[in-house]
N, CA, C and O of each residue as an XYZ file, in Angstrom:
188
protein
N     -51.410    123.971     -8.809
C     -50.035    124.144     -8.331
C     -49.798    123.217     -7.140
O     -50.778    122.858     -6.487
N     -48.334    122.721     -6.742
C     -48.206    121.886     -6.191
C     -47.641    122.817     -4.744
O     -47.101    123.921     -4.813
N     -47.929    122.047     -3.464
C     -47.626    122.593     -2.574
C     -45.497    122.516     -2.856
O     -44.810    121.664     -3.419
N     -45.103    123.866     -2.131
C     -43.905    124.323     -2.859
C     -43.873    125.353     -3.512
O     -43.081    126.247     -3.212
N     -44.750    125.464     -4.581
C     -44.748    126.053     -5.613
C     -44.254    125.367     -6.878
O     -43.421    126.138     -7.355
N     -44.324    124.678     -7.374
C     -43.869    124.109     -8.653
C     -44.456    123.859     -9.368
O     -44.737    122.668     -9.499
N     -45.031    124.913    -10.329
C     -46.392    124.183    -11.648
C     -46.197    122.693    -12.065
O     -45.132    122.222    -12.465
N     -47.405    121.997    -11.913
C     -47.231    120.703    -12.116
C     -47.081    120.185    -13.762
O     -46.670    119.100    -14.174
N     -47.561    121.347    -14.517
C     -47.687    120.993    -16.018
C     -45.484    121.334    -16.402
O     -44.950    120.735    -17.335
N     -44.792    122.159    -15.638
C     -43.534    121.875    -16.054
C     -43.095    120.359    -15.236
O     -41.891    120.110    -15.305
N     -43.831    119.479    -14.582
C     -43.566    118.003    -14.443
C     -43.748    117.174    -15.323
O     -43.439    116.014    -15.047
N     -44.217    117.421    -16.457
C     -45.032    117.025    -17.339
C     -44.276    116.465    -18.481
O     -44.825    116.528    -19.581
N     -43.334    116.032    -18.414
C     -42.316    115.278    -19.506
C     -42.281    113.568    -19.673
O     -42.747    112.756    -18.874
N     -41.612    113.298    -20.906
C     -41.283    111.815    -21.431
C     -39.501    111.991    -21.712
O     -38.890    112.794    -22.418
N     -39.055    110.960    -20.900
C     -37.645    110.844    -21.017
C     -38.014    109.514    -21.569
O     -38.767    108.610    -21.206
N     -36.842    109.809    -23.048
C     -36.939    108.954    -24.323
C     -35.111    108.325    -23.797
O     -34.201    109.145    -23.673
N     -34.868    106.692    -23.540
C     -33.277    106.474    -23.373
C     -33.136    105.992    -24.387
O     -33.946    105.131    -24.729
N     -32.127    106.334    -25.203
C     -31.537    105.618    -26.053
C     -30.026    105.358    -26.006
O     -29.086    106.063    -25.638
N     -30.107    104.016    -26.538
C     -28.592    103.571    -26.858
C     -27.616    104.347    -28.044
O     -28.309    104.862    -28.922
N     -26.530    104.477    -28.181
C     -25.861    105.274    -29.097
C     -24.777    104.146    -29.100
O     -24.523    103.167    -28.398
N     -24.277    104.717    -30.175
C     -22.773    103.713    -30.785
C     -21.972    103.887    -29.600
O     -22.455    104.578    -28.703
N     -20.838    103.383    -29.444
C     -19.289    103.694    -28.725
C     -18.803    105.112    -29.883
O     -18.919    105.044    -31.107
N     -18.358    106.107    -29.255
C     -17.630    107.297    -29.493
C     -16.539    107.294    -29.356
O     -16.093    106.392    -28.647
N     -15.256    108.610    -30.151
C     -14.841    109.025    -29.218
C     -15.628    110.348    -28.474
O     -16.655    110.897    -28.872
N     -14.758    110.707    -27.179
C     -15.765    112.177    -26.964
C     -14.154    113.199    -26.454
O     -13.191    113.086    -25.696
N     -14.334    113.507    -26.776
C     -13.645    115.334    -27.184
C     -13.275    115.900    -25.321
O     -14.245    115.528    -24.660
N     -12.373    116.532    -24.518
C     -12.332    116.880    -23.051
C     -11.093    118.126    -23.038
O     -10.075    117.856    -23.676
N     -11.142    119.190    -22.479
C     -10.248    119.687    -23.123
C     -10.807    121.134    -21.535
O     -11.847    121.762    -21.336
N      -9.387    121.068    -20.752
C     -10.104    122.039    -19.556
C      -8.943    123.108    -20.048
O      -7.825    122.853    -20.494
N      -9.586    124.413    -19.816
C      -9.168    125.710    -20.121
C      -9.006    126.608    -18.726
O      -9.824    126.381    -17.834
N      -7.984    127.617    -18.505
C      -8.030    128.128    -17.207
C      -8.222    129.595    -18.281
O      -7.331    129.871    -19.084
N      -9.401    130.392    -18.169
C      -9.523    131.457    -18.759
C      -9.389    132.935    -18.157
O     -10.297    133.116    -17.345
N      -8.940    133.536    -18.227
C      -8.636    135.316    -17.504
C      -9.977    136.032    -17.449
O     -10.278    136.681    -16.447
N     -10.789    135.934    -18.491
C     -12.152    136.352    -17.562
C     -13.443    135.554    -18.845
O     -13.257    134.529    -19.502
N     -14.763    136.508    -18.851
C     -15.837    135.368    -19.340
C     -15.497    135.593    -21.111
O     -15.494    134.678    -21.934
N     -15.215    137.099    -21.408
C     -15.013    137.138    -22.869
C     -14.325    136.303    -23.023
O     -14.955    135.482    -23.690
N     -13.057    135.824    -22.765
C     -12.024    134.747    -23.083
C     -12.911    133.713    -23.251
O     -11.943    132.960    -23.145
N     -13.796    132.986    -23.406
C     -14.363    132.393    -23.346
C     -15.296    132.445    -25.000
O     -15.581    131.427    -25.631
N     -15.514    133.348    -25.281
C     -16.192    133.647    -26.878
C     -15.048    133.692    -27.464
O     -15.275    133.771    -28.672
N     -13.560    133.684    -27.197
C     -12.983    133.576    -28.234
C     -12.155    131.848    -28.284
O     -11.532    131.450    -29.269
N     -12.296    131.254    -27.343
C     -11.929    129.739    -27.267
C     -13.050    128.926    -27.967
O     -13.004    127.888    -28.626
N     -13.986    129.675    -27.637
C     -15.179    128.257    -28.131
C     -15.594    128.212    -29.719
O     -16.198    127.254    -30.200
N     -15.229    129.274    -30.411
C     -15.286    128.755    -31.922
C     -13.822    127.922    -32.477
O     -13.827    126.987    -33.277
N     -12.979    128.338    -32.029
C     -11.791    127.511    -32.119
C     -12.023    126.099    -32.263
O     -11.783    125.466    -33.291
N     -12.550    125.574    -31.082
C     -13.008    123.939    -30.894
C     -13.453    123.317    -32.006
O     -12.993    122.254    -32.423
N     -14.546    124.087    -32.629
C     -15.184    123.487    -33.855
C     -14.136    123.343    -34.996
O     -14.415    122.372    -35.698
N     -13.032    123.994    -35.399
C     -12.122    123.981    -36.240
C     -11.401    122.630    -36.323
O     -10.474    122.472    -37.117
């Protein structure tokens, strides 16, 4: 363990970069009344 506390084996990764095509990408801000409102907006999106 690392001084801190931070197991050193969750340091332990490979960041893979890759290039991707040009997109479009999707943005869409919601002002919601509380968190359920929220399970009923987000299957919508996929439609």
């Amino acid at each position: 363990m690392m001084s801190g506390g931070i197991d050193e084996s969750y340091l332990n990764y490979h960041a893979i970069i890759k290039e991707t095509p040009e997109g479009i990408i999707y943005a869409k801000e919601y002002i919601l009344k509380d968190y359920q409102e929220y399970f009923d907006v987000i299957p919508c999106l996929g439609e």
